[in-house]
N, C-alpha and C positions, 0 to 999 in steps of 0.2 A: 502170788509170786510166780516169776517164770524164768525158764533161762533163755538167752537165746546164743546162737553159735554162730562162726562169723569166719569166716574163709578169707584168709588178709592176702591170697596170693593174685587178688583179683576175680574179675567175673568168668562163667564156665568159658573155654574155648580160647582165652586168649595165649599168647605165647608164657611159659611161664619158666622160663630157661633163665638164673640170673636173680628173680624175682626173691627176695630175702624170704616170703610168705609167711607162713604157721595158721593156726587154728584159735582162735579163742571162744570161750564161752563165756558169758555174761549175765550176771544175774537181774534180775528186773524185778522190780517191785512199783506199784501203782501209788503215787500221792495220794493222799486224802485231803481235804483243802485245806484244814491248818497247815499241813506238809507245804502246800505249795504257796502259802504268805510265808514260809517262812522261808524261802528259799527264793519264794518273789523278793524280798526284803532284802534278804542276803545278797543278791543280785546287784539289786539297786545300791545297796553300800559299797559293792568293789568297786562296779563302773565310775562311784564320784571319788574314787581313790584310797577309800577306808579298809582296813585292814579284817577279816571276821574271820571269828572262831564259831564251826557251828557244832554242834553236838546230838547226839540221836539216843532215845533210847529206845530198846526192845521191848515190849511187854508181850511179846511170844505170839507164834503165830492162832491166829489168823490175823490179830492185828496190827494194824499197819506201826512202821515204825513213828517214833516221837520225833520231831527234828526242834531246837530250836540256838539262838543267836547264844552267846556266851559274852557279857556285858562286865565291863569293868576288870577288878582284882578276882573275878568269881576262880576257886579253882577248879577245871574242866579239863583232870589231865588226858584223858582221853578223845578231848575236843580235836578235829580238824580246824586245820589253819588254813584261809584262804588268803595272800597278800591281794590289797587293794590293787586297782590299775594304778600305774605310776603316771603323775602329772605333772607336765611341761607348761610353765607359764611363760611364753614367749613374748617379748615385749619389742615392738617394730614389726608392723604389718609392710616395709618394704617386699624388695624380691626375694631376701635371702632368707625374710622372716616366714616368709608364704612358703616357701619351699620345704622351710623343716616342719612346717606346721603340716604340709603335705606327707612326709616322712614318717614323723612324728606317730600321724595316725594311722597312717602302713603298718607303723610296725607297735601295733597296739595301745601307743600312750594316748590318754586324755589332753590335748593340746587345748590352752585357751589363751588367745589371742590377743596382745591390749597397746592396742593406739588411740591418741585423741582422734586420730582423724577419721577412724569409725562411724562415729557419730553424726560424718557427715553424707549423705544416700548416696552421693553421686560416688565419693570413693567407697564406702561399701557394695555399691552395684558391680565394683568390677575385683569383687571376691568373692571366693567360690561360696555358696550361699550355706556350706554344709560346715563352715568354720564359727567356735564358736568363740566370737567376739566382743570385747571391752572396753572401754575409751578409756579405762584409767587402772593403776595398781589395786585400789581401794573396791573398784566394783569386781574384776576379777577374782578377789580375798573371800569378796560377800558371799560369790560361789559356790566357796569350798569349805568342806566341813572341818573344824576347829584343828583335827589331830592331823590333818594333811598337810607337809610340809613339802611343796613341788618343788621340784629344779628351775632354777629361772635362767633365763637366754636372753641377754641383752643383744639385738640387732638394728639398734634405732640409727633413723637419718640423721643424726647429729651429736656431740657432745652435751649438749645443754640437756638433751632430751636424757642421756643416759645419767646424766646427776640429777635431774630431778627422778626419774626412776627408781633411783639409786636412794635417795634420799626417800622417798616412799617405802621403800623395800627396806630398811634398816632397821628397824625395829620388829619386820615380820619371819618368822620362822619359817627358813628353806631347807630344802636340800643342798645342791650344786649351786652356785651361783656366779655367773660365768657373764663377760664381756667382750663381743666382737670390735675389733677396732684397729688401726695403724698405731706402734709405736708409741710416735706421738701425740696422737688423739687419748689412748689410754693415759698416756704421764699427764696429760692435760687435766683428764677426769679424776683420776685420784690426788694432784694436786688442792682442785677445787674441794675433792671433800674431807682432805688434809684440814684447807684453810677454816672448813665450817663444824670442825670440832673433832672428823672421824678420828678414834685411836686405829697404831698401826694393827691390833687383832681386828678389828671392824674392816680394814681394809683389806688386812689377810687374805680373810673369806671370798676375795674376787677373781676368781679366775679368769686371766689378760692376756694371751687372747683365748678367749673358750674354744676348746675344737681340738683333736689332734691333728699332727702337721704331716697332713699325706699330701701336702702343695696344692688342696683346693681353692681355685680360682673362679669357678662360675655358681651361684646361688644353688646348684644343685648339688653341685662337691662340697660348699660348704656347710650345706645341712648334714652331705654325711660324716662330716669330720665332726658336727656337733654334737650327731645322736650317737657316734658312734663311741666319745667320750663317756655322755650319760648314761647307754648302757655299759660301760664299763664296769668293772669294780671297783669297790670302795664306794659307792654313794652314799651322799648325805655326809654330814658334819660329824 
C-alpha cells in the first residue's frame, strides 16, 4: 500500500490566480488477480447496464484486500453500490435517430440502435460503424441482461413502423417510453393500438411527443430535447 498526493491546482508554473485548487492524497493499494476478475466482472456488468454491489473484506495488512460482487437478496450492508450504465433503445435509424444515438453516447448511455433496414450493407455502410445495431425489438432484447429495463425512443419513418414497434415493445419491461411524431400521426398510432386490444393504462405509458419543448427543429435539437427528458428526473415507471 501507498499513498500518493496530487496538486488539483494544476501543473508547476502555470498561472494559478482563480484556480479553485487544493491537495489531495490518495491511498493505493495493488490488486492481486482475484481482485481484478472481480472488478474485470464488475466492469463488465455496468457497461451492459446492470446495476452491482461490490464489497471488500480486510484480512489486515499485508494482505491484500478481498473484493467480491454481492448477488441476489445476500445482505452486504456495507456493500458499495455501482448503478449500471443507463440504456437507450432507440428505434429509427433515420436522421433524428442517428443523432441521439450520437448524443446518447456523448453523454455516457449505452445506445442500441434497431431498424429493419440494418440489415441491409449498403444502408449500414453509411452509419457510423461504431453504433451498435439491430433490425428488430426482439434481437435488441437478446442483448440485454434480463434486469435491464432501457428507455425506449421511438423515431421511426412512418406510423406503421411505430405500431409494429409498439406492439413488440408491449409486453417488454422499459423504462421511459416515449414517441416522436405530428399530432396526428401520434392519434393515428394510438388509435390503431386502441383498435388491437391496447387498455388506456398500456397506452398511458407512451409518451407523445417524447422530448422537452425548447422548439427543436433539426435532428440535432431534437436529440437534445430527447436526452434531455431521459436524463431528467423521475425515470422509469
Amino acid at each position: 500500500s501507498t499513498e500518493v498526493e496530487i496538486d488539483l491546482a494544476g501543473h508547476p508554473g502555470e498561472v494559478r490566480d482563480g484556480v479553485c485548487g487544493g491537495r489531495m492524497r490518495i491511498a493505493v493499494d495493488l490488486l492481486d488477480a482475484p481482485a481484478r476478475a472481480v472488478l474485470a466482472e464488475a466492469g463488465t456488468r455496468i457497461a451492459a447496464g446492470l446495476d452491482v454491489r461490490l464489497a471488500a473484506t480486510h484480512r489486515g495488512t499485508p494482505d491484500p484486500v478481498e473484493w467480491r460482487i454481492v448477488d441476489g437478496d445476500e445482505d452486504a450492508s456495507d456493500a458499495i453500490h455501482l448503478p449500471g450504465r443507463p440504456v437507450v433503445v432507440v428505434v429509427g435509424a433515420g436522421h433524428c435517430g442517428l443523432a441521439l444515438e450520437r448524443l446518447g453516447r456523448f453523454v455516457g448511455r449505452r445506445m442500441l440502435v434497431v431498424d429493419d433496414r440494418l440489415g441491409d450493407p449498403g444502408f449500414r455502410s453509411q452509419v457510423d460503424p461504431g453504433v451498435e445495431a439491430a433490425t428488430s425489438i426482439a434481437e435488441a432484447w437478446s442483448r440485454l441482461p434480463d434486469a435491464v429495463r432501457p428507455d425506449v425512443a421511438l423515431v421511426t419513418r412512418n406510423f406503421a413502423q411505430d405500431v409494429a414497434a409498439l406492439e413488440a415493445l408491449r409486453h417488454r419491461g422499459t423504462g421511459r417510453l416515449g414517441m416522436m411524431g405530428s399530432r396526428r400521426r401520434v392519434a393515428t398510432v394510438l388509435e390503431a393500438l386502441g383498435t388491437a386490444g391496447w387498455s388506456p393504462a398500456e397506452i398511458a405509458r407512451i409518451k407523445s411527443p417524447i422530448g422537452l419543448d425548447i422548439g427543436g427543429v433539426t435532428p440535432e435539437e431534437i436529440a437534445v430535447s430527447i436526452m434531455a427528458e431521459l436524463i431528467g428526473p423521475n425515470r422509469g415507471n
